[in-house]
C-alpha positions in Angstrom: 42.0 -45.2 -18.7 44.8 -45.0 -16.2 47.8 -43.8 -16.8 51.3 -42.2 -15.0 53.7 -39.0 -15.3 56.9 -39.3 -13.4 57.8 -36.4 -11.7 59.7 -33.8 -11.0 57.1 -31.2 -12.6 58.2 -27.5 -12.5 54.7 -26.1 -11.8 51.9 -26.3 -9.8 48.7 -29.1 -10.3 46.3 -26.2 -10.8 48.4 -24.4 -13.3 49.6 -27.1 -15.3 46.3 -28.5 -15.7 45.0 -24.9 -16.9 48.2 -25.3 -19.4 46.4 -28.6 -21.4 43.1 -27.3 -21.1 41.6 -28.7 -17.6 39.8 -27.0 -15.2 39.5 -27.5 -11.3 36.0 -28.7 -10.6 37.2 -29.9 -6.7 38.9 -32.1 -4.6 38.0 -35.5 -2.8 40.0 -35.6 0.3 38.8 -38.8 1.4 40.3 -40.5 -1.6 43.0 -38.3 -1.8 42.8 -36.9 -5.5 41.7 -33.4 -7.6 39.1 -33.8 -10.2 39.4 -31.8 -13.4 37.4 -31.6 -16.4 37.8 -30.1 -19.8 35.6 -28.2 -21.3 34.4 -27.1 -17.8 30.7 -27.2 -18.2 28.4 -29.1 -20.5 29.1 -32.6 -22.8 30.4 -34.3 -23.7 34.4 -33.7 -21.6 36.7 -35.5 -20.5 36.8 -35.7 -17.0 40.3 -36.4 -14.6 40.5 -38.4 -11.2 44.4 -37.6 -10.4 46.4 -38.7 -7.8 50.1 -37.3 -6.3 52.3 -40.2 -5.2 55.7 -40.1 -3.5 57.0 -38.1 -1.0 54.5 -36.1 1.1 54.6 -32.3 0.5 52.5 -29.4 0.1 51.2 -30.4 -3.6 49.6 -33.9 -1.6 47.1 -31.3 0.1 46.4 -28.5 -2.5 46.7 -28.3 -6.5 47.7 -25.0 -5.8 51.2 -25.7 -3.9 54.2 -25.8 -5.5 55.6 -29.1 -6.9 58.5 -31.2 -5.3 60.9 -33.5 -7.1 59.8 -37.1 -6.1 56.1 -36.8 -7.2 54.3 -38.7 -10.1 50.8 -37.9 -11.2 48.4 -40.9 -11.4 45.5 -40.4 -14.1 42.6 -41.7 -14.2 40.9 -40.4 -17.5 37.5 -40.8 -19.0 34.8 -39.2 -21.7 31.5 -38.4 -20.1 29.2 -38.5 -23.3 26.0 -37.4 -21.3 24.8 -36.2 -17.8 23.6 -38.4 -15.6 19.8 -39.2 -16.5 18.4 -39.6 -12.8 19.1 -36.7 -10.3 21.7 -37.7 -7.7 22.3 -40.7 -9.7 26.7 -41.2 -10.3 25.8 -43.5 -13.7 26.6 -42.0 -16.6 28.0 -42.8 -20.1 31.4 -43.1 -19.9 33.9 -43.9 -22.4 37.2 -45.4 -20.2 38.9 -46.9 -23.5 39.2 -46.8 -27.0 41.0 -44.4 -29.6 39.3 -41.0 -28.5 40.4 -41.4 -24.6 43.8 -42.9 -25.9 44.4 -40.1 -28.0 43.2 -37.7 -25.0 46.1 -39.4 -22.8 48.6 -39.0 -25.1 47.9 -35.2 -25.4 48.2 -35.2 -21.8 51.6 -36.9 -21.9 53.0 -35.0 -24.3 52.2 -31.5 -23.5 52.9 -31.5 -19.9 56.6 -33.2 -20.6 56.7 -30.1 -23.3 55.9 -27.8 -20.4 58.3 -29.3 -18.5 61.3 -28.9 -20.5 60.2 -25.7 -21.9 60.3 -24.4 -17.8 63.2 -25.8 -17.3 65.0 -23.9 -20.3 63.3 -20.8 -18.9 65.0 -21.0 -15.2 68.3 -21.6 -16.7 
């Protein structure tokens, strides 16, 4: 399931992921996005291919950068149910819809707009 957060966010990838429960598991530079998973290890988890867009800055090239204000977060959000069966092998089950993936991405959503606006009263 693919989804968007508009920017500006107050906080770094790597920290606001942490925030909702994601962990870093590493970054694909030749497609230009961070990979997160939550619970780190085992299954089934969700599992996050997110992308910065907008303005270049130091968040495009590390989740551990500091944030700038014309950014949005591209999701791309599924539930691995199982490990891959074959060694080396990408398939796997994966769950890209329905109501357990739907209700993950609306977590998502509204937790990191709460951690937004609860920064944002915080530096005032």
């Amino acid at each position: 399931m693919k989804f968007g957060l508009k920017g500006p966010f107050n906080e770094n990838l790597y920290s606001l992921m942490r925030k909702i429960g994601y962990h870093f598991q590493k970054e694909d530079k030749e497609k230009k996005e961070f990979i997160f998973t939550r619970p780190p290890k085992g299954y089934p988890r969700f599992h996050i291919y997110l992308k910065i867009e907008g303005e270049e800055s130091k968040l495009s090239s590390s989740p551990f950068a500091d944030a700038r204000e014309n950014e949005n977060l591209i999701f791309n959000l599924h539930l691995d149910q199982k490990r891959p069966i074959y060694k080396g092998a990408p398939a796997h089950a994966g769950e890209y819809e329905g109501e357990t993936v739907e209700n993950e991405a609306e977590r998502i959503k509204q937790q990191i707009i709460q951690i937004n606006e609860d920064l944002k009263k915080n530096r005032l």
